[in-house]
C-alpha positions as CSV (number, residue, x, y, z in Angstrom):
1,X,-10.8,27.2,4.7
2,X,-11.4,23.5,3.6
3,X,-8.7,20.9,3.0
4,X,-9.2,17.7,1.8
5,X,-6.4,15.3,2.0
6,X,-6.2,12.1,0.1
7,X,-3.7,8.9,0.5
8,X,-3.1,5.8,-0.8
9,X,-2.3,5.5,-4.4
10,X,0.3,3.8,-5.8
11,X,1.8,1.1,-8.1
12,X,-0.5,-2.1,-8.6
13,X,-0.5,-4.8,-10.9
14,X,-3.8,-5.7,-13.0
15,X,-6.1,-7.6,-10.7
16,X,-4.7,-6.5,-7.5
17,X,-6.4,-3.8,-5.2
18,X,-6.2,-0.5,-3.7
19,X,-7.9,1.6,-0.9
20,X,-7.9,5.5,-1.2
21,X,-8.3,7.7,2.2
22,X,-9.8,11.7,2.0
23,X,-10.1,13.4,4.9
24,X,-11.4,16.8,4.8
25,X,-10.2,18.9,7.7
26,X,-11.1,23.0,8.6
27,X,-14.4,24.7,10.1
28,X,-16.7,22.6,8.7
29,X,-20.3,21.8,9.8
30,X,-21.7,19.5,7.3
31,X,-20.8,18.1,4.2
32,X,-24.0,17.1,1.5
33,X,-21.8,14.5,-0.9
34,X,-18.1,13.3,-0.8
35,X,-17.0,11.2,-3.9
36,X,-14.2,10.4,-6.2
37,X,-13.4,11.3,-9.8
38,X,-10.5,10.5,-12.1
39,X,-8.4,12.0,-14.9
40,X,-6.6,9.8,-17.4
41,X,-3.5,11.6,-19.5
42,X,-5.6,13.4,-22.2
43,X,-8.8,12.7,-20.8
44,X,-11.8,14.4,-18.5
45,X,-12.3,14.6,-15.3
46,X,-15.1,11.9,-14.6
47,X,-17.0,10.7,-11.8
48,X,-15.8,7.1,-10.5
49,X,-18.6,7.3,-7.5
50,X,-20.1,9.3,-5.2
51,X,-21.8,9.3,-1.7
52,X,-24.4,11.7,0.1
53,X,-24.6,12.4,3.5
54,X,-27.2,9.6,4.5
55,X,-25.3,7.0,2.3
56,X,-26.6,7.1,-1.0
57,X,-24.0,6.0,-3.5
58,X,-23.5,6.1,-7.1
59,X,-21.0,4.5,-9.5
60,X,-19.5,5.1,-12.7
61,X,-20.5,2.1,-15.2
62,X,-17.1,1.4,-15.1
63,X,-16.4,0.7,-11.9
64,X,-19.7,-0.6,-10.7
65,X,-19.0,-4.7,-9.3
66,X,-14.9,-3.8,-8.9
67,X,-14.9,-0.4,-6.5
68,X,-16.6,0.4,-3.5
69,X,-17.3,4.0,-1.9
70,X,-18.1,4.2,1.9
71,X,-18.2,7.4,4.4
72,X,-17.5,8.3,7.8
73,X,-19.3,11.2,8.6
74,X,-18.2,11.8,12.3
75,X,-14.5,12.3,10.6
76,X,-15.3,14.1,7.3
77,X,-13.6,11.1,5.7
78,X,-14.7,9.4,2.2
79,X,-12.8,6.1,1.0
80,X,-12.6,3.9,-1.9
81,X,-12.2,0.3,-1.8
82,X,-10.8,-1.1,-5.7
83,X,-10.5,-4.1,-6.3
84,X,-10.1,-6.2,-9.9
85,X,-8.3,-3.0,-11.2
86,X,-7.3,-2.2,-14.7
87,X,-4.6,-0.7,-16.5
88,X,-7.6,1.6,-17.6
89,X,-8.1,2.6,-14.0
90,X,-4.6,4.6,-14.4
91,X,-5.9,7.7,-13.6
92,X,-4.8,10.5,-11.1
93,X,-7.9,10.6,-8.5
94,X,-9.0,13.4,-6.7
95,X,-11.5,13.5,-3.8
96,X,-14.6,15.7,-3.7
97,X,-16.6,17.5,-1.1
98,X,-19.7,18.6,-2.4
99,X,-21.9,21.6,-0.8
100,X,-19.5,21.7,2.6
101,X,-21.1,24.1,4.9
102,X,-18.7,26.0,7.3
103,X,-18.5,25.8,10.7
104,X,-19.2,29.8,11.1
105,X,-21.3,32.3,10.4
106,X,-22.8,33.2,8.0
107,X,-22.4,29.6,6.8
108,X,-21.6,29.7,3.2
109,X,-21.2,26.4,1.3
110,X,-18.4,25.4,-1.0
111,X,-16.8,22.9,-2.6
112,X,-13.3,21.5,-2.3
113,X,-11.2,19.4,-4.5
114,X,-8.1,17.3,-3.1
115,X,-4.5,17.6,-4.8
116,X,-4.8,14.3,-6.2
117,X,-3.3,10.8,-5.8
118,X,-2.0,8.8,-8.7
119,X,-3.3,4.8,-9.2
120,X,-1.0,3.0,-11.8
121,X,-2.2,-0.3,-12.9
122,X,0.4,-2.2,-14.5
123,X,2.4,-5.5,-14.8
């Protein structure tokens, strides 16, 4: 029903930066929150940073000062700018769409999760 499609991970070197792309594609009329979390090898799922529909953001502690979420609603699309990255910021991120309400009756909400995109910081 909901797809959501993410790009732009890769290889970096501590420092450097990175820009992540999720577009969510399908019958979809609105989408409440979009955002990003992360999963390290042997840790949680955690929120990096989020943003609602009228722009409101909100960042890990982590992250707060180095990455940057922004949203285009007309495309369903969420990115997120990092910069100063880490080799703690290895993680495998997935993109989030929170309360998406479909573009068809009886318009149920749902949530969808990307497939993931893996950021490597290292030298």
């Amino acid at each position: 029903q909901v797809q959501l499609v993410e790009s732009g991970g890769g290889l970096v070197q501590p420092g450097g930066s990175l820009r992540l792309s999720c577009a969510a594609s399908g019958s979809i009329f609105s989408i409440y929150a979009m955002g990003w979390y992360r999963q390290a090898p042997g840790k949680q799922r955690e929120l990096v940073a989020s943003i609602t529909k009228d722009g409101s953001t909100n960042y890990a502690d982590s992250v707060k000062g180095r990455f940057g979420i922004s949203r285009d609603n007309d495309k369903n699309a969420v990115y997120l700018q990092m910069n100063s990255l880490k080799p703690e910021d290895t993680a495998v991120y997935y993109c989030n769409a929170d309360e998406v309400v479909l573009g068809y009756p009886p318009y149920n909400s749902l949530d969808a999760w990307g497939q993931g995109t893996l950021v490597t910081v290292s030298s």
